[in-house]
N, C-alpha and C positions, 0 to 999 in steps of 0.2 A: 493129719487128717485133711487140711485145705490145701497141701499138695497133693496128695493121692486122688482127691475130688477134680484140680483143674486139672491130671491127667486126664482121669476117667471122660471126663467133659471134652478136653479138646482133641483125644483122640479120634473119634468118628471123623471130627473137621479133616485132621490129615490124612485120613483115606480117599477121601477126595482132594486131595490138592490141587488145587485152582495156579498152580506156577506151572509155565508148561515149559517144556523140555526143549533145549536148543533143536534138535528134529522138527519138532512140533511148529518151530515159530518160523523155519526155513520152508517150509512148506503153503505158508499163510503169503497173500499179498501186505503188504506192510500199511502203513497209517499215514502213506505220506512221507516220509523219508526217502532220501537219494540216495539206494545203493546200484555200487558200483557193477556194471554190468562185466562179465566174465564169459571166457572163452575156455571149455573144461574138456573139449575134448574135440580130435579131429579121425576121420575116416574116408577111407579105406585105410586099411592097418600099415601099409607102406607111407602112408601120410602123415599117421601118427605123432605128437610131439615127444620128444627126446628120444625118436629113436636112430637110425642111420642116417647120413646123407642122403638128401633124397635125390634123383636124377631127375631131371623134366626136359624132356624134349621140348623144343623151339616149336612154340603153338600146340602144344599140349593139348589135345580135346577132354581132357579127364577133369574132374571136377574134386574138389575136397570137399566133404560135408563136415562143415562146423556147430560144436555144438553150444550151445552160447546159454547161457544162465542170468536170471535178473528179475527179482522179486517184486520189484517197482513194473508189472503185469499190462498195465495199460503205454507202456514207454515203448516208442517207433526206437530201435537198435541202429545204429550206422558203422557200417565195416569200410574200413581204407585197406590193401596192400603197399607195403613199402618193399624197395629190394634196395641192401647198402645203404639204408639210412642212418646218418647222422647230423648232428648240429652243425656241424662244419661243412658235410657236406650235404646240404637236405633235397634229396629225390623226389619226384611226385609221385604219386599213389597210382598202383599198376591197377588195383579195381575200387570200387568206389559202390558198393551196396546195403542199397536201406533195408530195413528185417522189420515188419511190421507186427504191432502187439498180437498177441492170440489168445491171453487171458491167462498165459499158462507163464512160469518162472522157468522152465526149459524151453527152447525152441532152435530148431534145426536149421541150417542157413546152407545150400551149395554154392561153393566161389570157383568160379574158372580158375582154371592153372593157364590157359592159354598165355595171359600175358605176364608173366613169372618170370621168361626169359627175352620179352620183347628187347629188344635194343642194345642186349648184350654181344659182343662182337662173336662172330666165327669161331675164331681161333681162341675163345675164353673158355679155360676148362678150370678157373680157380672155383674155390668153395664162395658162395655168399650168402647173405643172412637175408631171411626174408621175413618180413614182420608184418602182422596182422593187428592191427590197430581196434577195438571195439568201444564203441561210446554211446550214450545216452538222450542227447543234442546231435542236432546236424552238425554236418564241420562248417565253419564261417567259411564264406567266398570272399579270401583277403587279397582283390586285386586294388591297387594305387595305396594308401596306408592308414585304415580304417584302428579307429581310435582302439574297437575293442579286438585289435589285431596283436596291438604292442607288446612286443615281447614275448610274443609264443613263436614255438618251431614254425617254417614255414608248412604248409600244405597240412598242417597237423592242428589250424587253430580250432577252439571250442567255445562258444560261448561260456559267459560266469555261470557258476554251478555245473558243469558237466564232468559227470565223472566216466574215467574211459581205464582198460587195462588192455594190454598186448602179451601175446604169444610168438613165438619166432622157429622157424626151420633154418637148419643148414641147406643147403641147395648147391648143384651144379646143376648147369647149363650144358644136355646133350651136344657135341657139336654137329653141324647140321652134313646131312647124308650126301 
């Protein structure tokens, strides 16, 4: 009988259930926690990530609309371009744009493609990787050897607590006409 009653009793409660649903809670600005800001999607469809090699003409006047995600709603976004970056050999950032809050957890960003193939030579028809860098903090200005510099990629440092994720295209460089 006193099982059947704490049914009877706490069923109503679970009709309204007060747990919300991972949907639910992606949708919400968060409470103060640092998440990581994300890059979910790029356009025009020939831009798109994981699809062809893309081609880009030298000074490209076309743009990519990025589409960047980040729950933490009040947070200024900062985008780097890299082309050929790595640790060993670390490149500086072909674009460099701040993405201001809008209140919203989606927001749309267009980045030049113009400078994609700056500086790559003439006769360069290899494939290269091109990576789009998104963070949360501005990047530090790590010019002589600033303390909170130590030991981060160059051109890529963050201040403590910054959280960032990248995306990457294959790319050729049209040769020039």
């Amino acid at each position: 009988m006193v099982g059947s009653l704490a049914i009877a009793v706490s069923a109503p409660l679970l009709a309204g259930c007060p747990i919300p649903f991972p949907s639910d809670i992606e949708d919400q600005s968060d409470a103060g926690l640092n998440t990581t800001p994300v890059i979910t999607s790029a356009s025009p469809e020939d831009l798109a990530f994981g699809g062809a090699i893309v081609v880009v003409d030298r000074g490209d006047p076309r743009v990519v609309t990025l589409s960047l995600r980040d729950t933490d709603v009040g947070d200024t976004l900062y985008l780097r371009t890299y082309r050929d970056y790595t640790a060993a050999l670390p490149t500086v950032f072909l674009n460099d744009v701040e993405v201001p809050p809008t209140g919203e957890a989606l927001r749309l960003r267009d980045v030049s493609l113009s400078p994609w193939c700056a500086g790559v030579a003439p006769t360069d028809e290899d494939q290269h990787i091109l990576e789009v860098l998104v963070a949360d903090r501005a990047f530090l200005e790590c010019t002589g050897t600033p303390v909170e510099c130590a030991g981060q990629p160059q051109f890529r440092e963050l201040p403590a607590g910054a959280q960032s994720s990248a995306r990457t295209w294959n790319i050729k460089c049209r040769p020039p006409k």
